[in-house]
HTML snippet that shows the backbone in 3Dmol.js (N, CA, C, O; Angstrom):
<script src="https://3Dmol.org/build/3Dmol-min.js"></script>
<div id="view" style="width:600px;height:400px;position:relative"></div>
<script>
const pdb = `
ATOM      1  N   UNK A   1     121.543 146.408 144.619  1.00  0.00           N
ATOM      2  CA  UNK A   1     120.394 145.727 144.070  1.00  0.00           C
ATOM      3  C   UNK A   1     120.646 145.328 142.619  1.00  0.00           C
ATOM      4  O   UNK A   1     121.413 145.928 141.867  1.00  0.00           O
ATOM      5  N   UNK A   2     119.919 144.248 142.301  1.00  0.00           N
ATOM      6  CA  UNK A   2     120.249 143.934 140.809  1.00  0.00           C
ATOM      7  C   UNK A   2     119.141 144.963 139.962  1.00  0.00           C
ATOM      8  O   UNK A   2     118.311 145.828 140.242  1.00  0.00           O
ATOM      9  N   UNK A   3     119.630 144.360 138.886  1.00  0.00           N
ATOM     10  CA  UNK A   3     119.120 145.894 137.732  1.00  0.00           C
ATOM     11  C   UNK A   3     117.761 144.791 137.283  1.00  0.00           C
ATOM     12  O   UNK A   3     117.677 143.589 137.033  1.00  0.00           O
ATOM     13  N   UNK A   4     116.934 145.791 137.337  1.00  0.00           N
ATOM     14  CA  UNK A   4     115.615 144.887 136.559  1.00  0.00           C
ATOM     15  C   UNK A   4     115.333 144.832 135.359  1.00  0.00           C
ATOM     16  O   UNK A   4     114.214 144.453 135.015  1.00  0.00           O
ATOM     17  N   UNK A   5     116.128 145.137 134.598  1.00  0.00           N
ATOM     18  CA  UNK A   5     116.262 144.761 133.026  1.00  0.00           C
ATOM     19  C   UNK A   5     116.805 143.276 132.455  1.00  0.00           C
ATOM     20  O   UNK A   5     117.840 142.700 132.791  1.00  0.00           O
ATOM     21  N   UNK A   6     116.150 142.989 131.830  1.00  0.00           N
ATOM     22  CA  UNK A   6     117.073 141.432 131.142  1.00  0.00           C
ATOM     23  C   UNK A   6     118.020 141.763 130.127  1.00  0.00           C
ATOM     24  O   UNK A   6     117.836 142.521 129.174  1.00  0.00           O
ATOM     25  N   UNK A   7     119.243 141.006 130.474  1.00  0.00           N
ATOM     26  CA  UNK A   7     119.984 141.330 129.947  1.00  0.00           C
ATOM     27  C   UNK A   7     120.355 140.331 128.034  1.00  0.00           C
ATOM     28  O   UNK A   7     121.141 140.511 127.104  1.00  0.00           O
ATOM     29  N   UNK A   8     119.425 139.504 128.300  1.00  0.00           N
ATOM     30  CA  UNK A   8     119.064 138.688 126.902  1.00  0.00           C
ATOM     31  C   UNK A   8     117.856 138.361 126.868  1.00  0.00           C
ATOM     32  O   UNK A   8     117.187 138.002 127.836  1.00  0.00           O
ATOM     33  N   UNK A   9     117.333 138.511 125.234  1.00  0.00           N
ATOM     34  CA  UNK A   9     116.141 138.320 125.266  1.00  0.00           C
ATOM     35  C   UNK A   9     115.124 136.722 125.500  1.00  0.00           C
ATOM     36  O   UNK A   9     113.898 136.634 125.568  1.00  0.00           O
ATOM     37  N   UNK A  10     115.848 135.948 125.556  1.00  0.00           N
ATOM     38  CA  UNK A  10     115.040 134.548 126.537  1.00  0.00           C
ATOM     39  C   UNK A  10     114.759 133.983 124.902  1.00  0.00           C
ATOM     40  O   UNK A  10     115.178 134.180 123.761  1.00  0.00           O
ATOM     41  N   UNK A  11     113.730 133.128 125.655  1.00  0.00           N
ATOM     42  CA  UNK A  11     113.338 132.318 124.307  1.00  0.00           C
ATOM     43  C   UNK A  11     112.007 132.842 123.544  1.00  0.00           C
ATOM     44  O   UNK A  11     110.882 132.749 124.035  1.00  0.00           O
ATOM     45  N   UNK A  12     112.220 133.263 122.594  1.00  0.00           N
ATOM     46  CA  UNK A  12     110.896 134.303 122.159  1.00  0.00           C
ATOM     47  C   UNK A  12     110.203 133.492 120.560  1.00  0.00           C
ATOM     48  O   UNK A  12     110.819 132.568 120.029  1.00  0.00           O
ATOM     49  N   UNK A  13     109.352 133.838 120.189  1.00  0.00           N
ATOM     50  CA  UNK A  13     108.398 132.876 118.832  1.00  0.00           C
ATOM     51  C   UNK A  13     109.067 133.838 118.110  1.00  0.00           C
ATOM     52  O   UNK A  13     109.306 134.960 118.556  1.00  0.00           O
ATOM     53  N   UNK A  14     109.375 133.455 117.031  1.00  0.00           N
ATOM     54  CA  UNK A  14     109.999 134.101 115.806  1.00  0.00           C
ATOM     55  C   UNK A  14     109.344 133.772 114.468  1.00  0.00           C
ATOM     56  O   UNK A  14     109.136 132.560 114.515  1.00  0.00           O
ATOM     57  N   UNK A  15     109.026 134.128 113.596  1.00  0.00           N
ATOM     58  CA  UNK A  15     107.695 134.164 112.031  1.00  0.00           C
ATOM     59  C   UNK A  15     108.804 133.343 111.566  1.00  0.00           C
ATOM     60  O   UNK A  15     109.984 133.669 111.700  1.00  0.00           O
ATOM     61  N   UNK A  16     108.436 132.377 111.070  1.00  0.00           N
ATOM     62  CA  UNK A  16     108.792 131.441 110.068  1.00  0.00           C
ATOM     63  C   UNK A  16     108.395 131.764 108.963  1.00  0.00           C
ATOM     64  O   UNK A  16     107.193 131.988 108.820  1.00  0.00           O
ATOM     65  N   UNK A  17     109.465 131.904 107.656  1.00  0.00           N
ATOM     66  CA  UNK A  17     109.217 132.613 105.958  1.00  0.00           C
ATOM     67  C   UNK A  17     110.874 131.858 105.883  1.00  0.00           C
ATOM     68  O   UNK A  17     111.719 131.446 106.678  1.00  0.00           O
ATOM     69  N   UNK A  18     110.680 131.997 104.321  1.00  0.00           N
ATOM     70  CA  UNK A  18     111.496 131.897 103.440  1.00  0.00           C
ATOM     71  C   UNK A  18     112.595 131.905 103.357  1.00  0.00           C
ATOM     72  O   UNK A  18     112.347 131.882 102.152  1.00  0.00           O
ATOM     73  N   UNK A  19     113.910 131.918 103.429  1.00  0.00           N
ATOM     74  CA  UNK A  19     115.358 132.457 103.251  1.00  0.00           C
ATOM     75  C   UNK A  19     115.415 132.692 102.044  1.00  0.00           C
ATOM     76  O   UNK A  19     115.519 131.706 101.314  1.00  0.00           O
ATOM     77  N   UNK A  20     115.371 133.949 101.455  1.00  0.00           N
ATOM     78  CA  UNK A  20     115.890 134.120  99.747  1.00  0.00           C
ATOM     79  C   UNK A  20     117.326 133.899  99.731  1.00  0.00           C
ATOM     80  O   UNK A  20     117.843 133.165  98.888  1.00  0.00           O
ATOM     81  N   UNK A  21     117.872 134.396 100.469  1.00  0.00           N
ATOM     82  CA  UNK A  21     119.450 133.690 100.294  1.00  0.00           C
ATOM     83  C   UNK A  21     120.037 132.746  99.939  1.00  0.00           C
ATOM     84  O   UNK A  21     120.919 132.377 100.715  1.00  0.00           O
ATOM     85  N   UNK A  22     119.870 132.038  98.820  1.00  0.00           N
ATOM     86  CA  UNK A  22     120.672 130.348  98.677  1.00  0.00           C
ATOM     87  C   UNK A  22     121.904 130.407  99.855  1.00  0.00           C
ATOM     88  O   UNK A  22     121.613 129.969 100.968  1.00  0.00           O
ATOM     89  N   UNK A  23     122.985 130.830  99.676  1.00  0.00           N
ATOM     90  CA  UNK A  23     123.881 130.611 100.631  1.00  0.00           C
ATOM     91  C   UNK A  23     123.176 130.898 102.165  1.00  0.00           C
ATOM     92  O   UNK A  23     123.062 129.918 102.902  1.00  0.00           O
ATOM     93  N   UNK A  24     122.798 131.958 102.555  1.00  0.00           N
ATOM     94  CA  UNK A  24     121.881 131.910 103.944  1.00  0.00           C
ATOM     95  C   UNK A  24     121.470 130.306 104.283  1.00  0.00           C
ATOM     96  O   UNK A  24     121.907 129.608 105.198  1.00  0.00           O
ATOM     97  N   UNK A  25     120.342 129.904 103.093  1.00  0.00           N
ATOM     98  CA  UNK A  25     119.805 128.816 103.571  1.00  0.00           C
ATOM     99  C   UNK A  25     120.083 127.962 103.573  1.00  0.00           C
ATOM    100  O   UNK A  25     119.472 127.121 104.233  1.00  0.00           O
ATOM    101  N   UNK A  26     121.137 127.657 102.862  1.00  0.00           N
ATOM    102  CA  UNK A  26     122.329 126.520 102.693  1.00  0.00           C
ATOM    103  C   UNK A  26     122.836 126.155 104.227  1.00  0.00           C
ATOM    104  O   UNK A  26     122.619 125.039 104.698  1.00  0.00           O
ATOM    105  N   UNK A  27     123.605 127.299 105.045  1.00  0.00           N
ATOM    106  CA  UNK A  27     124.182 127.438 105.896  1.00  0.00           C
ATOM    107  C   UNK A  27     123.194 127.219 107.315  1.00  0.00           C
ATOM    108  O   UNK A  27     123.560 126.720 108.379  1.00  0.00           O
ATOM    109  N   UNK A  28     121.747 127.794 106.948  1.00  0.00           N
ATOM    110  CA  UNK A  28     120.857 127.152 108.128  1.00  0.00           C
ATOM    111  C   UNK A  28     120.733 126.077 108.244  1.00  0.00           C
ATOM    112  O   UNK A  28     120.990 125.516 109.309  1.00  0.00           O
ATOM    113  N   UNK A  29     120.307 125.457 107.201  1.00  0.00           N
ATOM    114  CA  UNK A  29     120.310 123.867 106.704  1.00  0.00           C
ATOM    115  C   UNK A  29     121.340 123.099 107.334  1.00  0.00           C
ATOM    116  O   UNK A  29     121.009 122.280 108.191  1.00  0.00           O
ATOM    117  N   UNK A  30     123.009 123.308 106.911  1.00  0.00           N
ATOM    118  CA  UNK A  30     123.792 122.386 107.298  1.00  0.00           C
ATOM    119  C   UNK A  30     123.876 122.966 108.777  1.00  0.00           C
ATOM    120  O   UNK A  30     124.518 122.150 109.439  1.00  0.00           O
ATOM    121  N   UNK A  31     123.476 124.078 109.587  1.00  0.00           N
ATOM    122  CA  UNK A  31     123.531 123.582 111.116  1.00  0.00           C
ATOM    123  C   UNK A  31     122.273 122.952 111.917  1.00  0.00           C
ATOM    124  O   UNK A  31     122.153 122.805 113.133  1.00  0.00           O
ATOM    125  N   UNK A  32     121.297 122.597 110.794  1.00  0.00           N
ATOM    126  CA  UNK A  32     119.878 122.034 111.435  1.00  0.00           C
ATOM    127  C   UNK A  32     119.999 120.553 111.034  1.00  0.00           C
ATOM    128  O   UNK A  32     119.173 119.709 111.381  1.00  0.00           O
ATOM    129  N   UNK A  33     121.115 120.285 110.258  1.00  0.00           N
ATOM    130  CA  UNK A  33     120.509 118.978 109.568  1.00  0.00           C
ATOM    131  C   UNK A  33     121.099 117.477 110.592  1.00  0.00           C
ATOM    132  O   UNK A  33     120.872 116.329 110.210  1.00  0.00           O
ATOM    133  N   UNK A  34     121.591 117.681 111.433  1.00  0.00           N
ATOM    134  CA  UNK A  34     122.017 116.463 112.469  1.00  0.00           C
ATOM    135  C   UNK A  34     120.280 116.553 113.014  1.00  0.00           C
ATOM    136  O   UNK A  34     119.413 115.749 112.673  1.00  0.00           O
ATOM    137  N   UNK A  35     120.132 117.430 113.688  1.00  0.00           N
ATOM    138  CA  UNK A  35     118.446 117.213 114.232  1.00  0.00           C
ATOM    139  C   UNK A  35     117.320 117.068 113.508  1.00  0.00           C
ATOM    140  O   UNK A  35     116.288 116.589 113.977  1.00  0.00           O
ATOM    141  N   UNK A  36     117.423 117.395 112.552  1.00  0.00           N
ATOM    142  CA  UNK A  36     116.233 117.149 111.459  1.00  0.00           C
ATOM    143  C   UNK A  36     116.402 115.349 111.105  1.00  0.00           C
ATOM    144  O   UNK A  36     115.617 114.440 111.374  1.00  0.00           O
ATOM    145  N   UNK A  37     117.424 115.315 110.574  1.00  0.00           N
ATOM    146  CA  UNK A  37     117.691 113.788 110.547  1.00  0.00           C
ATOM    147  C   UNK A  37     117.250 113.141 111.751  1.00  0.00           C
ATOM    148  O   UNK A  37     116.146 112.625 111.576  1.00  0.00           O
ATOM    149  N   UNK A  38     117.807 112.944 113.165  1.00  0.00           N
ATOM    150  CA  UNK A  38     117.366 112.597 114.498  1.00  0.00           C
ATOM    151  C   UNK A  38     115.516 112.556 114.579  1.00  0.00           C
ATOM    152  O   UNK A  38     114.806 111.567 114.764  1.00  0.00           O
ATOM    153  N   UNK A  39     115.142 113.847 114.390  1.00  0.00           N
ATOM    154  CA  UNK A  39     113.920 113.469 114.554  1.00  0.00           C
ATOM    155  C   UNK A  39     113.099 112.890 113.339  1.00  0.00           C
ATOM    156  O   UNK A  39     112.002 112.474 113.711  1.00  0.00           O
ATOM    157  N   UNK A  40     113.365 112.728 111.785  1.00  0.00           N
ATOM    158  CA  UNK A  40     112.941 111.444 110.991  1.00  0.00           C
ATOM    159  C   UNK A  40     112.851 110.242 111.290  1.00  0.00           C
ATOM    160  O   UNK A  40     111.919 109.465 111.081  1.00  0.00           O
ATOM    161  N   UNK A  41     113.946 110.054 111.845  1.00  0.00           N
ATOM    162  CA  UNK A  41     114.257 108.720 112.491  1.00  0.00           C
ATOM    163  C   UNK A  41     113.208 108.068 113.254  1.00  0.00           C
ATOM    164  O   UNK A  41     112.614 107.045 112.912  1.00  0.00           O
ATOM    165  N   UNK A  42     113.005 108.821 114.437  1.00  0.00           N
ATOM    166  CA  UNK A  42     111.929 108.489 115.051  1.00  0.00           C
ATOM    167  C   UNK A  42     110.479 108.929 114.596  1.00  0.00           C
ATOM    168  O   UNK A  42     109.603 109.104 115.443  1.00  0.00           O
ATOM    169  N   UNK A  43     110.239 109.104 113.246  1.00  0.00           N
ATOM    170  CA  UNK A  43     108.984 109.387 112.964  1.00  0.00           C
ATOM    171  C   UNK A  43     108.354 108.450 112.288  1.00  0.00           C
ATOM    172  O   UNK A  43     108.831 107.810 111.351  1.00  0.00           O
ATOM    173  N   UNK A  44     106.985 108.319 112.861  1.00  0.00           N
ATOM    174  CA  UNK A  44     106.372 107.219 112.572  1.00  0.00           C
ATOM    175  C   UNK A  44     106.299 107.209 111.101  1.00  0.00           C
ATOM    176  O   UNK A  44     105.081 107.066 111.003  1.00  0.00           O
ATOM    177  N   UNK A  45     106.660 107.250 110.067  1.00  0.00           N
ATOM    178  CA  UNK A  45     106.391 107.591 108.737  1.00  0.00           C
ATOM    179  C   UNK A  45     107.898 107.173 108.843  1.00  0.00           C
ATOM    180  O   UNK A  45     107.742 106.013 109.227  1.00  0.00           O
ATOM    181  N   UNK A  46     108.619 107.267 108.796  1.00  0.00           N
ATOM    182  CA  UNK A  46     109.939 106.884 109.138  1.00  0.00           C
ATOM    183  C   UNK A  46     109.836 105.380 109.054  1.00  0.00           C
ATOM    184  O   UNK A  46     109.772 104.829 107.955  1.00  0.00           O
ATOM    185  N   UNK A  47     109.813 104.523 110.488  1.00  0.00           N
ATOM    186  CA  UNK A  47     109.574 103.594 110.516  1.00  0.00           C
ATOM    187  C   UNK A  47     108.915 102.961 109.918  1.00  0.00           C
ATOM    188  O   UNK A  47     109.412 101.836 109.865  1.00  0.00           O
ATOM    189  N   UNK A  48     107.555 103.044 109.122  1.00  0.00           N
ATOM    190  CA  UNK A  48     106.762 102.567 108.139  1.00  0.00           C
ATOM    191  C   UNK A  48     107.350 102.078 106.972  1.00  0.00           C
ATOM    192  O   UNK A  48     107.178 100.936 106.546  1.00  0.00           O
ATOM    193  N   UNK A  49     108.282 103.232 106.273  1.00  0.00           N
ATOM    194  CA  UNK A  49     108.987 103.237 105.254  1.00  0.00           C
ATOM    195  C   UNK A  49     110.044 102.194 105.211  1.00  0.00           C
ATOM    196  O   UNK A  49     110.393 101.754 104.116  1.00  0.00           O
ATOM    197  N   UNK A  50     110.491 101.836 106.121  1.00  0.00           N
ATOM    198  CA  UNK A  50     111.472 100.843 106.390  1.00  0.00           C
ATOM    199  C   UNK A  50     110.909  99.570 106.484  1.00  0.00           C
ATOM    200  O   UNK A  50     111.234  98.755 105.620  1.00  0.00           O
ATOM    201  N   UNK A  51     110.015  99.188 107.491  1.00  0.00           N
ATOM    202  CA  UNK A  51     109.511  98.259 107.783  1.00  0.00           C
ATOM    203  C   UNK A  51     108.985  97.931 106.052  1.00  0.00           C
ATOM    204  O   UNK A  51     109.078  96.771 105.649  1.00  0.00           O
ATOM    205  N   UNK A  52     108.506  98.904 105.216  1.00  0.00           N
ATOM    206  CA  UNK A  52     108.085  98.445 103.603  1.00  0.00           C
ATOM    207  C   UNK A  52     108.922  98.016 103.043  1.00  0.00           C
ATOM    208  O   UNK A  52     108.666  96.979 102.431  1.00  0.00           O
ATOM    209  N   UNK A  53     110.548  98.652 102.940  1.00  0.00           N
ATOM    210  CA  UNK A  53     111.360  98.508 102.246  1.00  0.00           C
ATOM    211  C   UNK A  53     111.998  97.007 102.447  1.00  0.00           C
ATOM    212  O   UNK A  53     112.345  96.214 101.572  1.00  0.00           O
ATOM    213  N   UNK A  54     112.041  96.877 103.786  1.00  0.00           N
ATOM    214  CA  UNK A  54     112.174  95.367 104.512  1.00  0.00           C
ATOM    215  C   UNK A  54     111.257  94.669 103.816  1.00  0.00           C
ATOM    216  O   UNK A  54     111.599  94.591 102.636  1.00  0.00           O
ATOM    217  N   UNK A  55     110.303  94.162 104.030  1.00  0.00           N
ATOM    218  CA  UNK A  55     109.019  93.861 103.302  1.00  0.00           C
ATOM    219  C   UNK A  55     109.263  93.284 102.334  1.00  0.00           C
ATOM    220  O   UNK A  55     109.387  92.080 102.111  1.00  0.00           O
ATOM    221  N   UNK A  56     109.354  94.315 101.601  1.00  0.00           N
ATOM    222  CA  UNK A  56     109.559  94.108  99.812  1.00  0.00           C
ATOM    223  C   UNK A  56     110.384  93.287  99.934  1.00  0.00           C
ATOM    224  O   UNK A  56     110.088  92.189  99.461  1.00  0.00           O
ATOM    225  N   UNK A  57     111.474  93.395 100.463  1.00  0.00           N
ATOM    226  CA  UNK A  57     113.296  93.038  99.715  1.00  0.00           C
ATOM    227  C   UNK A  57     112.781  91.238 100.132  1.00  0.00           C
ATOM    228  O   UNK A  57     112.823  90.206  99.464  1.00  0.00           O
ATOM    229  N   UNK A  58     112.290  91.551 101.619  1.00  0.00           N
ATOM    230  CA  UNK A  58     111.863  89.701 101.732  1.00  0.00           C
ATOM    231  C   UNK A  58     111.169  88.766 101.080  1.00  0.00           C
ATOM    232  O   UNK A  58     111.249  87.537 101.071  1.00  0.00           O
ATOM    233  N   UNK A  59     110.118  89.923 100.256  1.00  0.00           N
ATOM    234  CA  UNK A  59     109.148  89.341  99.641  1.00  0.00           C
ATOM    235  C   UNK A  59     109.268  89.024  97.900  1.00  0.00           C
ATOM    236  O   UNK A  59     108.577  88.233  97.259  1.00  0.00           O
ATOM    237  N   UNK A  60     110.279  89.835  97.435  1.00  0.00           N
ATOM    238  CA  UNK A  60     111.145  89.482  96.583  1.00  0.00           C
ATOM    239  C   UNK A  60     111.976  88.143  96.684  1.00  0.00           C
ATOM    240  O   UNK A  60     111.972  87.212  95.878  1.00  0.00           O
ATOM    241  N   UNK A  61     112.514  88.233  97.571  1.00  0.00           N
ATOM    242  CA  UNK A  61     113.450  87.003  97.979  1.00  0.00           C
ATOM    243  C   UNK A  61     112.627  85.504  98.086  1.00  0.00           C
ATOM    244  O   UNK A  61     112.964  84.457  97.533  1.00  0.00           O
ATOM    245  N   UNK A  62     111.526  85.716  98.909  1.00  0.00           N
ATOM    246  CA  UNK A  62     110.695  84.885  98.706  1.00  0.00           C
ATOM    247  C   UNK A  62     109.746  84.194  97.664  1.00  0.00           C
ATOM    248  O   UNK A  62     109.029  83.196  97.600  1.00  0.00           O
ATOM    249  N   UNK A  63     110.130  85.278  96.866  1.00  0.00           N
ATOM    250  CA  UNK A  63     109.040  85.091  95.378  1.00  0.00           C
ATOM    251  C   UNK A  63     110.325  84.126  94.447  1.00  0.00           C
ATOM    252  O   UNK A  63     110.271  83.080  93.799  1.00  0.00           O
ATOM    253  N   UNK A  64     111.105  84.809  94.684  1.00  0.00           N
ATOM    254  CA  UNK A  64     112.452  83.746  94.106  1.00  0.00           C
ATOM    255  C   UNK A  64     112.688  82.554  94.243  1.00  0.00           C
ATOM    256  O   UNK A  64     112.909  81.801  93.295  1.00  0.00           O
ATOM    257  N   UNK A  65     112.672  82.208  95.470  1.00  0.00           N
ATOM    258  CA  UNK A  65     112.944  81.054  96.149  1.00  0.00           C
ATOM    259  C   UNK A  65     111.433  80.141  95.768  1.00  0.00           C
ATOM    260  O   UNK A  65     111.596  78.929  95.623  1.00  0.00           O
ATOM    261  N   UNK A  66     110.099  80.648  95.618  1.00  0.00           N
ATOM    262  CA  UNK A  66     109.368  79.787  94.960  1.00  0.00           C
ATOM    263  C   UNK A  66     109.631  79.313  94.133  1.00  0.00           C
ATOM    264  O   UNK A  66     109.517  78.097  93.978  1.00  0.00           O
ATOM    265  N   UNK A  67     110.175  80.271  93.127  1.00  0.00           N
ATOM    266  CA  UNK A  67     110.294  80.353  91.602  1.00  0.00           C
ATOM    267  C   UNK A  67     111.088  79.267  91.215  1.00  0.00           C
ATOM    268  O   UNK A  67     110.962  78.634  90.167  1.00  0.00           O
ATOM    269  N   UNK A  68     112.152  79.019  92.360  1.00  0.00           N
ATOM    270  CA  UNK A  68     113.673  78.215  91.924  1.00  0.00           C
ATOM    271  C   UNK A  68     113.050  77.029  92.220  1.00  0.00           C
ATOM    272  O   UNK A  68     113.558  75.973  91.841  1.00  0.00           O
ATOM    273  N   UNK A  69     111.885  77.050  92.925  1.00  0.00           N
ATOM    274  CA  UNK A  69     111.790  75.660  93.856  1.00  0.00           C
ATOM    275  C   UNK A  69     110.755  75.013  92.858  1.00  0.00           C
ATOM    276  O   UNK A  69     110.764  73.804  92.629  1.00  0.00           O
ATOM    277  N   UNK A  70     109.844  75.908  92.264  1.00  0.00           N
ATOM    278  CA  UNK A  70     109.244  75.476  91.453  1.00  0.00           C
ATOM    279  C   UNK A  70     109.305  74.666  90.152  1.00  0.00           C
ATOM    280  O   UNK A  70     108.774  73.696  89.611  1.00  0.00           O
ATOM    281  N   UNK A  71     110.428  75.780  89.911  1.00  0.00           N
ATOM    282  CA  UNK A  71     111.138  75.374  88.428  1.00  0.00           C
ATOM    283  C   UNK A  71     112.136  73.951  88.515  1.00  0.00           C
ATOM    284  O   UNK A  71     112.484  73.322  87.517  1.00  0.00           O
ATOM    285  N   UNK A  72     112.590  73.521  90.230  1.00  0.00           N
ATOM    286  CA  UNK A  72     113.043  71.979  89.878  1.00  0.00           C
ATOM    287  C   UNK A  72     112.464  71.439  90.281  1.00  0.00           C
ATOM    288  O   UNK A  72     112.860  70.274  90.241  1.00  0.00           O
ATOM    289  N   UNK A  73     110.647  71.681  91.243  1.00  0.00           N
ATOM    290  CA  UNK A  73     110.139  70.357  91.181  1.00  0.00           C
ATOM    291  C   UNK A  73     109.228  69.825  89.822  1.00  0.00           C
ATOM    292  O   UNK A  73     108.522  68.818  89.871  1.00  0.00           O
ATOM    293  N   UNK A  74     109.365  70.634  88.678  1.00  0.00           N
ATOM    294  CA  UNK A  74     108.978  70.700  87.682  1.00  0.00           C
ATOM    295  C   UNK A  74     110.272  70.120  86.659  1.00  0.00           C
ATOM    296  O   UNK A  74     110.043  69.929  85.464  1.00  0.00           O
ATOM    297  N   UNK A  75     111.771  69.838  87.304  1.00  0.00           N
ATOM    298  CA  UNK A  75     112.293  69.763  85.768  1.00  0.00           C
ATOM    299  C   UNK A  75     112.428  67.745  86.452  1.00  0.00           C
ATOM    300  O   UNK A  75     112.844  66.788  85.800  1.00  0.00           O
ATOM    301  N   UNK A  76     111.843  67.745  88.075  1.00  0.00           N
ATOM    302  CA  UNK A  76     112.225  66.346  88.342  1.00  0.00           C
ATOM    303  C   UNK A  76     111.035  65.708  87.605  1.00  0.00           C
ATOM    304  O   UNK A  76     111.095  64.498  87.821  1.00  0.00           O
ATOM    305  N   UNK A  77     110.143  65.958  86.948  1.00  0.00           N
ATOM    306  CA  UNK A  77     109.045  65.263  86.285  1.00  0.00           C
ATOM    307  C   UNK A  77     109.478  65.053  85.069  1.00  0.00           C
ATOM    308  O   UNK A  77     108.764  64.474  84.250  1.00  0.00           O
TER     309      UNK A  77
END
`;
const viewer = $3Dmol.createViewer("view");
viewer.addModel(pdb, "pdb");
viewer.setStyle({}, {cartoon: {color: "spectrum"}});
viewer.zoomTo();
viewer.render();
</script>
């Protein structure tokens, strides 16, 4: 018969606190940080930020391109 004990403890809730350790938390960090990144990505706050940064850079560009267009239908007078 098999033994009715588990032989690992499964997936259990664990208290989330602090790491006082700089190096500890250093080392959690660089094995969390491929998935932490991954899920920014897809966060709506994520996408927002981009879609602004896009935004801007066009709307800059566009403010320019008035500016240039302005300034020679103004020097043809």
């Amino acid at each position: 018969m098999a033994s009715s004990g588990k032989k690992t403890k499964g997936k259990q809730k664990i208290e989330i606190k602090i790491i006082k350790n700089e190096d500890d938390r250093l080392i959690s960090f660089s094995k969390r940080r491929t998935r932490i990144y991954k899920k920014s990505l897809s966060s709506p706050l994520y996408v927002v930020v981009r879609f602004f940064l896009l935004f801007s850079y066009q709307l800059v560009n566009l403010i320019r391109l008035v500016i240039r267009l302005l300034n020679l239908s103004l020097n043809a007078f």
